[in-house]
Structures are given as structure tokens and as C-alpha cells.
VMD Tcl script that draws the C-alpha trace (Angstrom):
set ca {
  {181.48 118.39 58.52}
  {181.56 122.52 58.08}
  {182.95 123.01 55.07}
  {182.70 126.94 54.67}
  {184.36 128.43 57.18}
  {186.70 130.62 55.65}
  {183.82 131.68 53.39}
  {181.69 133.27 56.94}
  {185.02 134.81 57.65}
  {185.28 136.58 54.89}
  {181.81 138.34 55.68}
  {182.34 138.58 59.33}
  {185.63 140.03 58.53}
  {183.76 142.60 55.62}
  {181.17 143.51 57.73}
  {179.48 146.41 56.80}
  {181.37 146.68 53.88}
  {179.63 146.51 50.53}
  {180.58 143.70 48.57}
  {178.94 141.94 45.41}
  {178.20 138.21 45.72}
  {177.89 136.47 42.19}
  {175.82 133.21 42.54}
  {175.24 129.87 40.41}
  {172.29 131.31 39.18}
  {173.66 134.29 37.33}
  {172.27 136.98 40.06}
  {174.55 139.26 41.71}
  {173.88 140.21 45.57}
  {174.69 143.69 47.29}
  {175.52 142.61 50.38}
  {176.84 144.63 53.34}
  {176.24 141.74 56.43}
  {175.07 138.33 56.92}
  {172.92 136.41 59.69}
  {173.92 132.25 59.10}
  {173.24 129.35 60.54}
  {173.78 125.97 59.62}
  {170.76 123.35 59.91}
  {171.36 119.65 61.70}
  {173.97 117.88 59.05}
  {174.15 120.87 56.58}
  {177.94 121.42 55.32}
  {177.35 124.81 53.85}
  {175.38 128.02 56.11}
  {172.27 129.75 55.24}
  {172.85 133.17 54.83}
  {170.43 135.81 55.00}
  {171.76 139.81 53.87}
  {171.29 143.20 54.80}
  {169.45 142.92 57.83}
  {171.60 142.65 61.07}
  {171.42 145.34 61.35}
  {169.36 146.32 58.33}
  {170.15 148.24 55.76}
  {167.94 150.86 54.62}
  {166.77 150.30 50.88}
  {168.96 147.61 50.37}
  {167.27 143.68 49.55}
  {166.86 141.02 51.70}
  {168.25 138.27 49.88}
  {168.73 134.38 51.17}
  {171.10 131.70 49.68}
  {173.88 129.14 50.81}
  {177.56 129.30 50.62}
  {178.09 126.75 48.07}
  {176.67 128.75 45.69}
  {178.71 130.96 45.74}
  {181.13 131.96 43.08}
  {183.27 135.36 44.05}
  {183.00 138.11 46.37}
  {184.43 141.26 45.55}
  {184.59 144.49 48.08}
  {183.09 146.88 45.92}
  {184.62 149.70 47.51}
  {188.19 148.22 46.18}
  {187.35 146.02 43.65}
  {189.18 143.52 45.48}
  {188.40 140.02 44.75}
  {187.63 138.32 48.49}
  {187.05 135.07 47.32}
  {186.96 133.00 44.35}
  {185.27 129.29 44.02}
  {187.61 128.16 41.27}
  {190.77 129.85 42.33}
  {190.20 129.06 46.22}
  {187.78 126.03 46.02}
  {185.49 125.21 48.77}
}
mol new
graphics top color blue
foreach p $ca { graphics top sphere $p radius 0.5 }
foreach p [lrange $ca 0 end-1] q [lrange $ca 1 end] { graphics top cylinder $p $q radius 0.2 }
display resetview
């Protein structure tokens, strides 16, 4: 069972649109658009940033959607999403 939908519709929705993506691990993503996919059985996508299309001297970076935190749209400071305000 999918269990992040409303987190890929926050990106597809934000495309293009710089956000910042703070993960489990402390780090904190620039990310303007995402290319997912989910594996056979997986709950949560893969996501992979900045690169359909690419973004010129911007990082490639890779994680999943559980470990996710917040997104914020930088160019508002607008919190998108929250994990422990919205949950998963």
C-alpha cells in the first residue's frame, strides 16, 4: 500500500520551484523537481532531484519519502509539509 501520495503531490505541484527538504539525517536538500518511482512492495517512492530536467549547478541528490521531515518553498518560506504536524 502507497503511503505517500500527498507527499509526490506536493513536488509535482512545486515543480520547479525551489524548496528545502530537511531529512532524518540532519542534511537539508535544494530541490527544484523530482523523478520517483516506487520498487515492487515499497510504500514510500525513491526520489531522485534536480535532474528532470536538470538543473544547472544544482546536486543530484537521492532519498525516500519517509525520510522526510518538512518542505518549505523557499521562495515564501512557506511550510509545504510537515511529518509531525501532517504525519505520513
Amino acid at each position: 500500500m502507497i503511503k505517500d501520495k500527498h507527499i509526490i503531490e506536493i513536488f509535482k505541484t512545486t515543480d520547479q520551484i525551489e524548496k528545502a527538504v530537511y531529512l532524518d539525517n540532519n542534511s537539508t536538500l535544494t530541490v527544484w523537481n523530482i523523478a520517483w518511482g516506487y520498487d515492487i512492495g515499497d510504500e514510500f517512492a525513491h526520489e531522485t532531484t534536480n535532474i528532470s530536467p536538470e538543473i544547472k549547478n544544482s546536486e543530484i541528490d537521492y532519498f525516500y519519502t519517509n525520510e522526510i521531515q518538512k518542505i518549505e518553498d523557499r521562495t515564501n518560506g512557506k511550510t509545504l509539509y510537515d511529518r509531525e504536524k501532517n504525519g505520513l
